[in-house]
GUROTI-127211 format. One record per residue (C-alpha): chain; residue number from 1; x, y, z; residue in three letters. Coordinates in nm, 3 decimals, padded with zeros to 5 digits, always signed. Layout:
<atoms>
<A NUM <X Y Z> ALA>
...
</atoms>
This chain:
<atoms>
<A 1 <+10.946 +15.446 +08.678> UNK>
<A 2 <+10.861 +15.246 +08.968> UNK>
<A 3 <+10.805 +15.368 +09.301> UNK>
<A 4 <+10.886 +15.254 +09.578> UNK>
<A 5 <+10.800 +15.214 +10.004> UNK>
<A 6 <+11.056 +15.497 +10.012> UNK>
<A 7 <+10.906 +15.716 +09.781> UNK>
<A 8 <+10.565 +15.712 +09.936> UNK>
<A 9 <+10.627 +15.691 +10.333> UNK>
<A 10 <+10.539 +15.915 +10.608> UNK>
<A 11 <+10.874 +16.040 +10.783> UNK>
<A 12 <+10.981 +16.137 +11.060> UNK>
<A 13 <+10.739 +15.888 +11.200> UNK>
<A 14 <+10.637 +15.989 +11.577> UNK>
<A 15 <+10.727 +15.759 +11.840> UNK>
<A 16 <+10.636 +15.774 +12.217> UNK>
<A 17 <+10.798 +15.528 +12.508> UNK>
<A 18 <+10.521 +15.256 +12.603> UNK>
<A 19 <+10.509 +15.380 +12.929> UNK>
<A 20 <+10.343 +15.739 +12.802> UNK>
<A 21 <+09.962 +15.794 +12.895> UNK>
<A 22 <+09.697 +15.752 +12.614> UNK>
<A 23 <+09.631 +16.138 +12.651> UNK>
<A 24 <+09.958 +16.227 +12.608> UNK>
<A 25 <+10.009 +15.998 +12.293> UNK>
<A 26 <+09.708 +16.173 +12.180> UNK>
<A 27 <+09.775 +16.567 +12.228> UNK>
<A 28 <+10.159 +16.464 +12.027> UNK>
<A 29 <+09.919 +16.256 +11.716> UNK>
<A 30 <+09.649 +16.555 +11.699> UNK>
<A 31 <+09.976 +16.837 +11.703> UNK>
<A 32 <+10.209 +16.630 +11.450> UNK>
<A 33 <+09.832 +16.577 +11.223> UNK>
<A 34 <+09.914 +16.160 +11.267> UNK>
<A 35 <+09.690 +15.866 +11.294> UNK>
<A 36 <+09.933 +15.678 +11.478> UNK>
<A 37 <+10.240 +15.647 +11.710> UNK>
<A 38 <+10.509 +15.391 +11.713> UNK>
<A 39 <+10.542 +15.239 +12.054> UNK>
<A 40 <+10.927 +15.200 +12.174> UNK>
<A 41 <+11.038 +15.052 +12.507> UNK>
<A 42 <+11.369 +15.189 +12.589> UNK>
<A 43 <+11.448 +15.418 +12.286> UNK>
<A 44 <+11.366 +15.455 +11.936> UNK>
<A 45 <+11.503 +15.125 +11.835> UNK>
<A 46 <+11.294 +14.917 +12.002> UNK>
<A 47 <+10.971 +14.886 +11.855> UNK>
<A 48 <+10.699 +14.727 +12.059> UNK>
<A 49 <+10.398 +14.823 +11.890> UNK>
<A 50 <+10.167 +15.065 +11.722> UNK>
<A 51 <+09.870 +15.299 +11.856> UNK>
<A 52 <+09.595 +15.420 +11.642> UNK>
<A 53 <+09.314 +15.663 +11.639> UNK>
<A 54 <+09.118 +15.332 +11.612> UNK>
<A 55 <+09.307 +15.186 +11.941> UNK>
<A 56 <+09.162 +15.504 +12.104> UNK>
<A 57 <+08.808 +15.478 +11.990> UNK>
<A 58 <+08.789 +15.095 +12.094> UNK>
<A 59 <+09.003 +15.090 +12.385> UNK>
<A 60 <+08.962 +15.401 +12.548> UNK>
<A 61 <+08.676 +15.627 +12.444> UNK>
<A 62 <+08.386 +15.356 +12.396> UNK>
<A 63 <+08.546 +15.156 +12.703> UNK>
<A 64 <+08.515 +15.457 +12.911> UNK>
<A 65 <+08.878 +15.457 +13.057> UNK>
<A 66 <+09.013 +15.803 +13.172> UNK>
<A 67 <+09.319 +15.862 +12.890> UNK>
<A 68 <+09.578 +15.956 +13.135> UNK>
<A 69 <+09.521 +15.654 +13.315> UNK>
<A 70 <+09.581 +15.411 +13.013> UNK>
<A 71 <+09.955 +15.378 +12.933> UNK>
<A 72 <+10.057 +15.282 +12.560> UNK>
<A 73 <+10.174 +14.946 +12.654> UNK>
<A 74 <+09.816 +14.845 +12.727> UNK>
<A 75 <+09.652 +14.997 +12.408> UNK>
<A 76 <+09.912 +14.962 +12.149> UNK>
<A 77 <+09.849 +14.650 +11.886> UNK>
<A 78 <+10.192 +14.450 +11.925> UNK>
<A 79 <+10.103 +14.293 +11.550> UNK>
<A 80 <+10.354 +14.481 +11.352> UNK>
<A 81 <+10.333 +14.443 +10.967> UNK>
<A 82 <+10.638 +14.601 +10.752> UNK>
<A 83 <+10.877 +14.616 +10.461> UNK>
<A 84 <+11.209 +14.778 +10.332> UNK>
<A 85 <+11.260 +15.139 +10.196> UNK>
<A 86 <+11.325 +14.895 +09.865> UNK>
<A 87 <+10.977 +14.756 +09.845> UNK>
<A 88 <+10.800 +14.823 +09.527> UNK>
<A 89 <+10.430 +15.008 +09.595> UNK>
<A 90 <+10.250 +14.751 +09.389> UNK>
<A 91 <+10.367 +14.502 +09.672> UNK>
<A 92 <+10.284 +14.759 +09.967> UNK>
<A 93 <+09.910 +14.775 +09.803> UNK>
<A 94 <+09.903 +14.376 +09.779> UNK>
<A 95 <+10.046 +14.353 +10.123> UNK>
<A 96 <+09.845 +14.588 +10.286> UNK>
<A 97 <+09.500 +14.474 +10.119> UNK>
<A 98 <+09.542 +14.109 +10.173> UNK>
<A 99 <+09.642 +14.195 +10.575> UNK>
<A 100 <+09.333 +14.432 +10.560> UNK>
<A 101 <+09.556 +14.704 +10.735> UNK>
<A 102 <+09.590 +15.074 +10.681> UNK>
<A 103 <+09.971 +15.152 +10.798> UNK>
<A 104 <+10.262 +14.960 +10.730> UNK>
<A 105 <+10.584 +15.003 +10.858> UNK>
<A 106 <+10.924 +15.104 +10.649> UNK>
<A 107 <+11.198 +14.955 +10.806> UNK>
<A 108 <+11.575 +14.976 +10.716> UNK>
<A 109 <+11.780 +14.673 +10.957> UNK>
<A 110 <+11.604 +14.729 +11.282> UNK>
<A 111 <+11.518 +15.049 +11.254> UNK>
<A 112 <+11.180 +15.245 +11.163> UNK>
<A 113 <+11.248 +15.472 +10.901> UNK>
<A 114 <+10.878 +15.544 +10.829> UNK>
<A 115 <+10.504 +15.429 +10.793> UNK>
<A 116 <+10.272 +15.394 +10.482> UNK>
<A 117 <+09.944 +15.452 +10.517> UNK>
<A 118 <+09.637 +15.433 +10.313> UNK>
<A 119 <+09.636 +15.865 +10.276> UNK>
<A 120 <+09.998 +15.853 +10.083> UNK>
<A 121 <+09.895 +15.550 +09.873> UNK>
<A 122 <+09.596 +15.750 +09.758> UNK>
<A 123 <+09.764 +16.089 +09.738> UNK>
<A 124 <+10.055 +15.924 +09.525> UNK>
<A 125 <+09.866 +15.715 +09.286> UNK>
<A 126 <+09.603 +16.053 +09.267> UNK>
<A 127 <+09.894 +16.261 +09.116> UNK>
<A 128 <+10.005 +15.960 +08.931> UNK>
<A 129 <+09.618 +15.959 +08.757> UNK>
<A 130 <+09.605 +16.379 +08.716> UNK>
<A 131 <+09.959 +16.326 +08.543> UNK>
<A 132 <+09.868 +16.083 +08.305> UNK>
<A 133 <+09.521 +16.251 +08.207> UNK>
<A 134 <+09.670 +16.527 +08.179> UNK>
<A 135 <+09.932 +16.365 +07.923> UNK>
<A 136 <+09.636 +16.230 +07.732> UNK>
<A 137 <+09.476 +16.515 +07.682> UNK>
<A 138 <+09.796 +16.648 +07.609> UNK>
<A 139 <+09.780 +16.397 +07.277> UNK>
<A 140 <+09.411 +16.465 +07.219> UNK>
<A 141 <+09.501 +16.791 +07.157> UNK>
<A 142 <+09.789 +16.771 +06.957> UNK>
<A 143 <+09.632 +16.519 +06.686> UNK>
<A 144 <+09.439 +16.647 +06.381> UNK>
<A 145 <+09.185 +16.492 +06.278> UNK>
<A 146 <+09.220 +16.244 +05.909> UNK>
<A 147 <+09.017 +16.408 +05.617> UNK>
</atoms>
């Protein structure tokens, strides 16, 4: 069975308008438990970016800038890096290593139908490893031994 983008993505992604304040952005990622936002301008179909607990470290915490005074537009990474709900995980892990990234966008035409991120990859391919020991053992057990 192969899995796929689909299979593994975070959804309902959150998204916030890039005119929303950086403390704002952060109060909806810490209540909704994510490590990022999508950044829209004008509604949910039009993706401008991406914000990150990283983009809050660098950009706002170390440089000292008052969060409600920072508006997404001016933190978010514009860089977007994605694939289709079709994309096979294997290529998500190749993609995603080679870019050196830890999200990647799932998106079906235009829109953004969720966001892998380095957590489900390891969660996934975790129960993937229990399931398969556990099917090993499962033959261990099973098989007498020649006398």
């Amino acid at each position: 069975m192969v899995l796929l983008a689909k299979n593994i993505m975070d959804a309902p992604v959150l998204t916030m308008d890039d005119g929303t304040d950086a403390m704002t952005c952060a109060r909806a990622m810490v209540a909704q438990r994510k490590g990022y936002a999508i950044v829209t301008h004008g509604g949910p179909a039009a993706v401008t970016g991406i914000v990150t607990e990283w983009d809050f470290l660098e950009k706002v915490l170390v440089a000292g800038k008052d969060p409600s005074q920072v508006l997404l537009r001016d933190l978010a990474s514009s860089k977007l890096h994605d694939c289709t709900p079709d994309t096979p995980t294997d290529e998500v892990v190749t993609t995603m290593a080679q870019l050196g990234i830890r999200r990647l966008i799932v998106r079906s035409g235009d829109q953004v139908v969720g966001v892998i991120t380095t957590r489900n990859i390891l969660a996934t391919f975790r129960q993937y490893i229990d399931k398969l020991s556990s099917e090993i053992a499962g033959y261990q057990s099973s098989s007498t031994p020649l006398g």
